[in-house]
PAPAKOL-449622 format. One record per residue (C-alpha): residue in one letter; x, y, z. Coordinates in steps of 0.2 Angstrom, whole numbers, plus 5000, padded with zeros to 4 digits. Layout:
+------+------+------+------+
| type |    u |    v |    w |
+------+------+------+------+
|    A |    X |    Y |    Z |
...
+------+------+------+------+
This chain:
+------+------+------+------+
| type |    u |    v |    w |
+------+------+------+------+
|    X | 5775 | 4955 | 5076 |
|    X | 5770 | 4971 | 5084 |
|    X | 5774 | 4981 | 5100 |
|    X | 5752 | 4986 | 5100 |
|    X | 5742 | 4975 | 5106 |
|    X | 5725 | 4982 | 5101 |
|    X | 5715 | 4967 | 5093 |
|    X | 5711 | 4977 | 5077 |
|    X | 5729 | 4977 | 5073 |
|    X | 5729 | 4957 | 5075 |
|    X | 5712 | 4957 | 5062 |
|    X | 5719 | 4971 | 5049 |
|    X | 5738 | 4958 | 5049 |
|    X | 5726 | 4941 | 5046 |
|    X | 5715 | 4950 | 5034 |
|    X | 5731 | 4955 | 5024 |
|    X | 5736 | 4940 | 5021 |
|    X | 5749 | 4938 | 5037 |
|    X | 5749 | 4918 | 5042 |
|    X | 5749 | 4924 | 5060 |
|    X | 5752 | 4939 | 5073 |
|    X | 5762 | 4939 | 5090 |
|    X | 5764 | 4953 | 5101 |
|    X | 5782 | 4957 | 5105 |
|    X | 5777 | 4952 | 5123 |
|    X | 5775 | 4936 | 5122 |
|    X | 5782 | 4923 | 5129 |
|    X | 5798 | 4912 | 5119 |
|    X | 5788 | 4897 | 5121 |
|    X | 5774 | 4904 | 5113 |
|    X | 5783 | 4909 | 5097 |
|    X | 5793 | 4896 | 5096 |
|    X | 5777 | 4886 | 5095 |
|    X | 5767 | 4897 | 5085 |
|    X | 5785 | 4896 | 5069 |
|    X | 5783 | 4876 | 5073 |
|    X | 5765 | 4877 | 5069 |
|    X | 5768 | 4885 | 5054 |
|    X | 5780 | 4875 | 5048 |
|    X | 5771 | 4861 | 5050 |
|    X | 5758 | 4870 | 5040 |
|    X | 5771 | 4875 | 5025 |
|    X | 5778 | 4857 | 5023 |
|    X | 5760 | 4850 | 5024 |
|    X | 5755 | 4863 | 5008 |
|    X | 5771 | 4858 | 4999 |
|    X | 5766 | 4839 | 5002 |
|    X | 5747 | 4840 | 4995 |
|    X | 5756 | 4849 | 4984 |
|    X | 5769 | 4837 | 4978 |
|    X | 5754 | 4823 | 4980 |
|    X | 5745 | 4832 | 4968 |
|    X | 5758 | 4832 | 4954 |
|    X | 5764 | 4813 | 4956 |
|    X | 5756 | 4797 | 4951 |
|    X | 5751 | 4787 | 4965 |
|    X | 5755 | 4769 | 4959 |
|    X | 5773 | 4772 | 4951 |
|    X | 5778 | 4788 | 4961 |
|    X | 5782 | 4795 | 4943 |
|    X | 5773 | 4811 | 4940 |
|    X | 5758 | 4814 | 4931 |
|    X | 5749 | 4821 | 4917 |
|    X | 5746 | 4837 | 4925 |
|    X | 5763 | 4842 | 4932 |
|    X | 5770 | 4836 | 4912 |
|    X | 5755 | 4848 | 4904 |
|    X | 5756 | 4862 | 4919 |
|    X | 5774 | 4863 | 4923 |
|    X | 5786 | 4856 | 4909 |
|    X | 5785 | 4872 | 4900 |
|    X | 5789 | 4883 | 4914 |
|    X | 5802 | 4871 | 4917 |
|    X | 5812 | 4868 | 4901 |
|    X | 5814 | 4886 | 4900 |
|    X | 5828 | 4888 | 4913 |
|    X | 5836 | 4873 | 4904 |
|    X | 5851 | 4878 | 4895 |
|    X | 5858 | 4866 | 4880 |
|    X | 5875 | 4866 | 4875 |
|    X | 5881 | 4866 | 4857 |
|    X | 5876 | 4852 | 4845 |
|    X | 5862 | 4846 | 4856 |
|    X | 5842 | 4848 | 4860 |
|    X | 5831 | 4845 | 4873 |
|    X | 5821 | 4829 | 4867 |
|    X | 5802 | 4825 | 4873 |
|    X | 5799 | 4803 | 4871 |
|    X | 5781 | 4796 | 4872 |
|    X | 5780 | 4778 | 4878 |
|    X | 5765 | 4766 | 4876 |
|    X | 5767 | 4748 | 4883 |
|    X | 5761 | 4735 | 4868 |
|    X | 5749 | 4724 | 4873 |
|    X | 5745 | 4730 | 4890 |
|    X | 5726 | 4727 | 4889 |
|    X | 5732 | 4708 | 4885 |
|    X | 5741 | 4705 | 4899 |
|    X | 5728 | 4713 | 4912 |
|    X | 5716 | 4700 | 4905 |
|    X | 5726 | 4685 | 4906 |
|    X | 5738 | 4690 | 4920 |
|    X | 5728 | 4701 | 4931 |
|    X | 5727 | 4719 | 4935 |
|    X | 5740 | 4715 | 4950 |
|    X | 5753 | 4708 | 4937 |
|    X | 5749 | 4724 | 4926 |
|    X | 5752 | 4734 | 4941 |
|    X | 5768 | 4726 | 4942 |
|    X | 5771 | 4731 | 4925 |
|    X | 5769 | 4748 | 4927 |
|    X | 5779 | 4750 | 4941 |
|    X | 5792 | 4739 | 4933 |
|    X | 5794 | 4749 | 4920 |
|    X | 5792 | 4765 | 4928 |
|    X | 5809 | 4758 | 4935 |
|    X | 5818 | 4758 | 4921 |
|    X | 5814 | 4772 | 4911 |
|    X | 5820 | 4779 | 4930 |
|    X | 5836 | 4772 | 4926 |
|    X | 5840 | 4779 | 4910 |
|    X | 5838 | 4796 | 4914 |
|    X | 5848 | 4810 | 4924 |
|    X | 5844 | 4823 | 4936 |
|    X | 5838 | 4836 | 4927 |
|    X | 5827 | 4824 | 4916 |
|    X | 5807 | 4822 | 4917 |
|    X | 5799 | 4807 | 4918 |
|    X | 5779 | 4807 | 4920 |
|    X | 5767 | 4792 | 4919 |
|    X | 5751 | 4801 | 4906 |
|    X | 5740 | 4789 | 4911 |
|    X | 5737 | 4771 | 4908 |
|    X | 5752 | 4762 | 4901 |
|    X | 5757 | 4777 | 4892 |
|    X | 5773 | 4788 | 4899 |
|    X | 5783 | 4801 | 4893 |
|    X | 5801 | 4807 | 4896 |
|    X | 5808 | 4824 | 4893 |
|    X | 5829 | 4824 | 4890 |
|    X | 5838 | 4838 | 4896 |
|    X | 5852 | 4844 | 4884 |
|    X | 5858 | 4827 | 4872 |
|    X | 5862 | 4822 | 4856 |
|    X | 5852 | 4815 | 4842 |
|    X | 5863 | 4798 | 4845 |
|    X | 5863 | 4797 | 4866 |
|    X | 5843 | 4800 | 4864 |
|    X | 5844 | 4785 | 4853 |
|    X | 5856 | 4773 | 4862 |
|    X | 5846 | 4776 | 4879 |
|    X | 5830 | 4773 | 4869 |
|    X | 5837 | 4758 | 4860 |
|    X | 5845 | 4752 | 4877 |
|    X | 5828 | 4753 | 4884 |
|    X | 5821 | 4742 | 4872 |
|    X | 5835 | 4729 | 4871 |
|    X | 5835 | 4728 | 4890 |
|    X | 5814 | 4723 | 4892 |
|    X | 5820 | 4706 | 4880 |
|    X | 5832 | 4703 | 4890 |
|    X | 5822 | 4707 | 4910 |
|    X | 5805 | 4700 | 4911 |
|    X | 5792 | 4706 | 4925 |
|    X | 5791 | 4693 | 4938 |
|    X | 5777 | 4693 | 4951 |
|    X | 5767 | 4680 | 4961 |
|    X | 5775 | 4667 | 4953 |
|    X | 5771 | 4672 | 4935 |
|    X | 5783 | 4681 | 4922 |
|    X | 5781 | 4690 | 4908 |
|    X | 5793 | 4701 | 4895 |
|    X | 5785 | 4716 | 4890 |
|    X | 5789 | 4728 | 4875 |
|    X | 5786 | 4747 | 4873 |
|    X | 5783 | 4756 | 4856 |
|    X | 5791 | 4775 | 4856 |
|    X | 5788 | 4792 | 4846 |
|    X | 5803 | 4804 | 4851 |
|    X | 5805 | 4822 | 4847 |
|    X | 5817 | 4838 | 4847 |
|    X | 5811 | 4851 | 4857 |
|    X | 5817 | 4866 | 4850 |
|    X | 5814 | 4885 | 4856 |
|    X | 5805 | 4878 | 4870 |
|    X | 5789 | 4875 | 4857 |
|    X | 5783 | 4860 | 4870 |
|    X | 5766 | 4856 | 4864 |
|    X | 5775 | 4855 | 4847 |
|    X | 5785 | 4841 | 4851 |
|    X | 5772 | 4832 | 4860 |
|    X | 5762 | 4832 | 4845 |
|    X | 5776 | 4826 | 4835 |
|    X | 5781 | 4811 | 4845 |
|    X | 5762 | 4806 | 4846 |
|    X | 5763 | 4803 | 4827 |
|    X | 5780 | 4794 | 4829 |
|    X | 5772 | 4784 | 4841 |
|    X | 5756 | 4780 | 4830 |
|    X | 5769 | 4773 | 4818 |
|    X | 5779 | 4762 | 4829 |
|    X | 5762 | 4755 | 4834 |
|    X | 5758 | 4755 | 4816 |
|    X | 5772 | 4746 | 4810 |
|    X | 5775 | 4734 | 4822 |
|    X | 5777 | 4737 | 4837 |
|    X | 5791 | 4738 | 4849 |
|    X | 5803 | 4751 | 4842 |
|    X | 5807 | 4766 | 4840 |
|    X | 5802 | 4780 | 4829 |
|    X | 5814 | 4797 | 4830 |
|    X | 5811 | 4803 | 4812 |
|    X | 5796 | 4805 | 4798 |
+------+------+------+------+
């Protein structure tokens, strides 16, 4: 805002990076209109934004918010004695399977199923991203080896148990799972560890959980 109301003033503000200019004479309507509109405008960059960093089907976010933004995140994290943060890669086992037999509609279903429940198993400060496919990952904030286990091995117990019903069909689905410590903040570490861990829960049959080499 500015008491001079030469127009040079107005191109020098908007070539400087200000979002907009208002003489000090104008009217309240005016300005209140001109702080709506950019408003608008903020809320609107924030949503593209937030669009931009979640997975459309499942609501989850997605690979690039976990590869861009994890890291940066984790760090302000604190971890109390005795515990870790924990980084879990999930793969659906047989997903292809049921797309064929069930439909891609059922398999949408699926994912959005169990998007629901690794929802449920975690807290606030936890992240949950879909990578892609019917792979997921979780990221714990601050647990112990044996709660990381129990909500994993809860997970698993709880898909036997809750088949995915829609249009009329059901089906149970199962999840192999590669977890990993994340320690000193070495993120792409652990991802590259639970990726193993998750080759050999596929490996070794399927449906379980691998925490350990």
């Amino acid at each position: 805002m500015s008491s001079f109301a030469n127009p040079d003033n107005r191109v020098r503000f908007l070539k400087y990076g200000a979002a907009d200019f208002v003489d000090k004479n104008c009217s309240p309507e005016e300005l209140l209109l001109r702080v709506s509109q950019n408003l608008d405008y903020i809320y609107r960059i924030e949503e593209l934004n937030n669009m931009a960093m979640r997975d459309a089907l499942t609501g989850l976010y997605n690979r690039r918010y976990l590869l861009d933004e994890t890291a940066k995140v984790i760090k302000g994290w604190a971890v109390t004695e005795g515990r870790n943060h924990w980084l879990a890669l999930l793969d659906l086992d047989s997903f292809k399977d049921i797309n064929d037999t069930l439909g891609h509609d059922f398999g949408d279903a699926v994912l959005k199923r169990f998007a629901g429940h690794l929802a449920e198993l975690t807290n606030e400060n936890d992240i949950v991203a879909r990578l892609g496919g019917d792979e997921f990952c979780i990221v714990f904030c601050d647990r112990s080896r044996d709660e990381v286990a129990q909500s994993l091995q809860g997970l698993l117990q709880t898909l036997q148990i809750a088949p995915v019903k829609f249009d009329g069909q059901e089906h149970n689905i199962q999840t192999s799972i590669g977890a990993s410590v994340l320690e000193d903040d070495k993120f792409d570490t652990a991802l590259k560890t639970a990726d193993l861990r998750l080759y050999t829960a596929k490996r070794t049959g399927r449906g379980q959980l691998v925490a350990a080499d």
